[in-house]
C-alpha positions as CSV (number, residue, x, y, z in Angstrom):
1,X,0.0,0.0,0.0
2,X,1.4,3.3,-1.0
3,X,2.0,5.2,2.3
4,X,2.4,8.7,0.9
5,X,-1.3,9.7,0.5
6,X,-1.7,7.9,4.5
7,X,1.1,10.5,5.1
8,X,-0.8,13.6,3.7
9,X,-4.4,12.7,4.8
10,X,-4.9,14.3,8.5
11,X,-6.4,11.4,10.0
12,X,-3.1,9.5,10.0
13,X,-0.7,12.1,9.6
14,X,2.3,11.8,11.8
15,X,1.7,8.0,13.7
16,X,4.5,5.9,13.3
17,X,4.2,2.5,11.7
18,X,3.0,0.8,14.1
19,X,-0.1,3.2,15.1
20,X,-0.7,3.4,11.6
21,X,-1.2,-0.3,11.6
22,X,-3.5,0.6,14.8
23,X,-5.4,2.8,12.7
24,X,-6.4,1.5,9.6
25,X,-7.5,-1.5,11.6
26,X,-9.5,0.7,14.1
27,X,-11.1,2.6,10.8
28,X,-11.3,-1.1,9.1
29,X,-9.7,-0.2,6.2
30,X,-10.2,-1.8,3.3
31,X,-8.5,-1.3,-0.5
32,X,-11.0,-1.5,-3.6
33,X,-9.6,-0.6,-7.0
34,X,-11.6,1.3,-10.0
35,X,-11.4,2.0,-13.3
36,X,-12.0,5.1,-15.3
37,X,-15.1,6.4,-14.9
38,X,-16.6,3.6,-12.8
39,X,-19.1,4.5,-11.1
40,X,-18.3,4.7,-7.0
41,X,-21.5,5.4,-5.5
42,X,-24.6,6.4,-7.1
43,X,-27.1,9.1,-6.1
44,X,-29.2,8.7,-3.2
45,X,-26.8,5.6,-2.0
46,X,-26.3,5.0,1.3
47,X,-22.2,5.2,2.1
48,X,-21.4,2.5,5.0
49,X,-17.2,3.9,4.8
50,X,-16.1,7.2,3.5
51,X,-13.1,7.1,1.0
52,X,-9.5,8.1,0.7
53,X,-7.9,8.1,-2.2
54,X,-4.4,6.4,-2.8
55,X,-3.9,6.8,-6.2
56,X,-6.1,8.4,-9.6
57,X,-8.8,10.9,-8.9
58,X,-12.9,10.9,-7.4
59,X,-15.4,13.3,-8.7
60,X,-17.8,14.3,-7.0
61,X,-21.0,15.5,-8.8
62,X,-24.9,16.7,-9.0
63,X,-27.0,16.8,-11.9
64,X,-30.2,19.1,-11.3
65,X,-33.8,18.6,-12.9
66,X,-32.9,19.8,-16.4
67,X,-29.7,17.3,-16.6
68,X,-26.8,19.7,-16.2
69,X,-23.9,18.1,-14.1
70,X,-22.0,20.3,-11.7
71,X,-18.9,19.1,-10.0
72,X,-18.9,19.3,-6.1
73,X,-15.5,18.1,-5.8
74,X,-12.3,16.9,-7.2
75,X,-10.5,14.5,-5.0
76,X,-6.9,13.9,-5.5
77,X,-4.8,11.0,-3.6
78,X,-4.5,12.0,0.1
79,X,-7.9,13.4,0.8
80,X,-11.1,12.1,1.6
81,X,-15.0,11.8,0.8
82,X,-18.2,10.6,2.3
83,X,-17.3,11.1,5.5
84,X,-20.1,13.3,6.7
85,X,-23.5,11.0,5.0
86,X,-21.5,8.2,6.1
87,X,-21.4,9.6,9.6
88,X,-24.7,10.7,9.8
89,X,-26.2,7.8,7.6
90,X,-27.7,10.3,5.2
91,X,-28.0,10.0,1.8
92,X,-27.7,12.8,-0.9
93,X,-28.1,13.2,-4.6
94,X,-24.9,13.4,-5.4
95,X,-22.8,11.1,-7.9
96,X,-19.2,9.9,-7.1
97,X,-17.0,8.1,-9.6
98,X,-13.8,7.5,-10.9
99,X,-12.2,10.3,-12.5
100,X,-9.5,8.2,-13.5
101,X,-7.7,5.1,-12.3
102,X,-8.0,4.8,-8.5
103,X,-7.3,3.0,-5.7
104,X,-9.6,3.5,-2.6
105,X,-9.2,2.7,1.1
106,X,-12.5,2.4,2.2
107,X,-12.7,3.2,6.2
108,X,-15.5,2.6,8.4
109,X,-16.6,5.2,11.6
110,X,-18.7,2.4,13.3
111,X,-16.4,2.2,16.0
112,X,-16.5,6.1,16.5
113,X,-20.3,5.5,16.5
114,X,-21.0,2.4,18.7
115,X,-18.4,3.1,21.2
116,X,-16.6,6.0,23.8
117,X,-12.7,5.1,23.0
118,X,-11.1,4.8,26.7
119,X,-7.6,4.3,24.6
120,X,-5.8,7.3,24.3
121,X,-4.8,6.3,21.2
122,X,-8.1,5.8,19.6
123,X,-9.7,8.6,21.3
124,X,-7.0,10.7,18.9
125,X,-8.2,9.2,16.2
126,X,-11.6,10.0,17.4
127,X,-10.7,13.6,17.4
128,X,-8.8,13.8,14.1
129,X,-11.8,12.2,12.5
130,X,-14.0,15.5,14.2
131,X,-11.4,17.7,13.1
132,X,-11.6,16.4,9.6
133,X,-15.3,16.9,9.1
134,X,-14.4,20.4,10.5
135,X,-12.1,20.6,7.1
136,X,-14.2,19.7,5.5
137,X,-16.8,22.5,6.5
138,X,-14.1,24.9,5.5
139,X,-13.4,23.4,2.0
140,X,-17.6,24.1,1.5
141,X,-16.8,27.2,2.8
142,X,-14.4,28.1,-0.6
143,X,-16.7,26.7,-2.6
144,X,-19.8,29.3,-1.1
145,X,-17.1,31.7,-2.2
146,X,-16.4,30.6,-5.8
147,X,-20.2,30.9,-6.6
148,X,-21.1,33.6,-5.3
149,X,-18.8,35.6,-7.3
150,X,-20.8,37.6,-9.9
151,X,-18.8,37.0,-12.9
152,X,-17.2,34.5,-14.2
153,X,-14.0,35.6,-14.1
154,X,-14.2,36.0,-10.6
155,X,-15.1,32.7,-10.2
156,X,-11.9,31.9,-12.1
157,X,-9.5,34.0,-9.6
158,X,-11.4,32.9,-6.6
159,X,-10.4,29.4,-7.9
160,X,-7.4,29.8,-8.5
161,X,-6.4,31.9,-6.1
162,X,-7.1,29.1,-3.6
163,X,-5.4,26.4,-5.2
164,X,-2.2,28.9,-5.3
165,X,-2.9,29.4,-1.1
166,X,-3.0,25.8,0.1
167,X,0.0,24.7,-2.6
168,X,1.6,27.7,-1.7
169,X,3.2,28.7,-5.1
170,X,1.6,30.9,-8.2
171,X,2.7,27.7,-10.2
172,X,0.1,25.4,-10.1
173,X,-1.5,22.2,-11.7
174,X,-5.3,22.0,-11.0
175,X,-6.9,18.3,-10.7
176,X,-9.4,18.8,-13.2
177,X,-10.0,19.3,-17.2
178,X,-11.6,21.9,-18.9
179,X,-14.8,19.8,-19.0
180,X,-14.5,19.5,-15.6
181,X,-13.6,23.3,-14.3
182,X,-16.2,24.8,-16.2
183,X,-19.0,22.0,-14.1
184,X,-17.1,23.3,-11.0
185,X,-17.7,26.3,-12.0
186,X,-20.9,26.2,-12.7
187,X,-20.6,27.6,-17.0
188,X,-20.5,26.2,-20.0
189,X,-16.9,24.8,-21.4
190,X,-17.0,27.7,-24.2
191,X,-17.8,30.2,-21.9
192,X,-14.7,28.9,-19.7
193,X,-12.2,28.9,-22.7
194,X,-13.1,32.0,-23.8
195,X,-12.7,34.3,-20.6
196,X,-9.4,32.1,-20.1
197,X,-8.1,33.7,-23.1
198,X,-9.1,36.9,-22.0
199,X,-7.4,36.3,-19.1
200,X,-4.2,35.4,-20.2
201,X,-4.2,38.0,-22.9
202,X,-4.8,40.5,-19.9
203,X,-1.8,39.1,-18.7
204,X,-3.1,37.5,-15.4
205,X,-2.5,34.2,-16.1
206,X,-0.5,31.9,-18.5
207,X,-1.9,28.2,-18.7
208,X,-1.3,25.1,-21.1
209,X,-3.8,22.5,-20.7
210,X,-4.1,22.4,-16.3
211,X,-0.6,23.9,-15.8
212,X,-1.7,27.7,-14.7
213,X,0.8,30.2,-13.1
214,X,-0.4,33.5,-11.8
215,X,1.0,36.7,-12.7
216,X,-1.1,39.0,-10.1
217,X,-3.4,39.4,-7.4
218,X,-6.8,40.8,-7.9
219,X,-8.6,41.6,-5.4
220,X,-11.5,38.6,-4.4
């Protein structure tokens, strides 16, 4: 199993091999592999483990009543998904499926659920887990901020502007395809390609395929 993505994933972040071992058998952790655009879940499925991703990329995605898909999120090896409907039991109508190759560990809260951990070890883990549904509060957060912008150009910078911030560096490679950016985004792929353009014309930006760099700040 690759440990890298373990490594960047804040649930097990920091334990040494052998409370990793502790972990993933705490969480029940399980690998399932699948292929290109495989479907994961479908909408309105009940999740019984949320996901991490080791390898490829998950797409997360709604389709409202007139049939146009828009991305909720892009998840790239290290980070998670699920966790909250499979926390709650809830189902949504959201799809998830592969966006490429993947491998996914599958982990289960039920011990988080069914039990209070009197090991200080798993009563950390306990608390990483809260902290991670915190995260991902925050990550909704950005994405409140990305559509409410009232062009789409904004939309663009408030993207992009937050991939820069948590890379740390104006070079950056973005997880998804045009396809996908513009569903993120909430516009159509034209739409996205043509203020792009404008953009790097303007001199804001330079980009080949999902390879952007920034060349300045706006303000968001």
């Amino acid at each position: 199993m690759n440990k890298t993505p373990l490594a960047r994933c804040s649930l097990f972040a920091g334990l040494s091999p052998a409370e990793l071992t502790a972990a993933l058998a705490f969480f029940a952790a399980r690998e399932e592999h699948f292929p290109r655009n495989a479907l994961i879940s479908p909408p309105d499925s009940p999740l019984r483990a949320f996901g991490l991703v080791l390898s490829g990329a998950v797409e997360v995605s709604s389709t409202d009543f007139s049939g146009r898909v828009m991305i909720m999120a892009s998840v790239e090896p290290g980070f998670t998904f699920g966790e909250s409907l499979c926390f709650l039991g809830r189902t949504a109508p959201v799809t998830i499926r592969a966006a490429a190759d993947c491998d996914i560990l599958w982990l289960s809260p039920h011990r988080i659920l069914h039990s209070t951990p009197k090991d200080p070890a798993e009563a950390e883990l306990c608390r990483r887990f809260t902290a991670m549904l915190c995260e991902r509060a925050l990550a909704q957060n950005d994405r409140i901020q990305i559509l409410s912008k009232p062009t789409l150009r904004d939309r663009i910078i408030t993207y992009l502007s937050q991939v820069s911030r948590r890379a740390g560096t104006a070079t950056l490679r973005i997880p998804l395809d045009r396809e996908g950016m513009a569903a993120f985004l909430g516009c159509e792929r034209s739409a996205l390609s043509r203020e792009l353009s404008r953009m790097q014309r303007d001199g804001l930006i330079s980009y080949r395929k999902n390879l952007f760099i920034l060349h300045k700040n706006e303000p968001i």
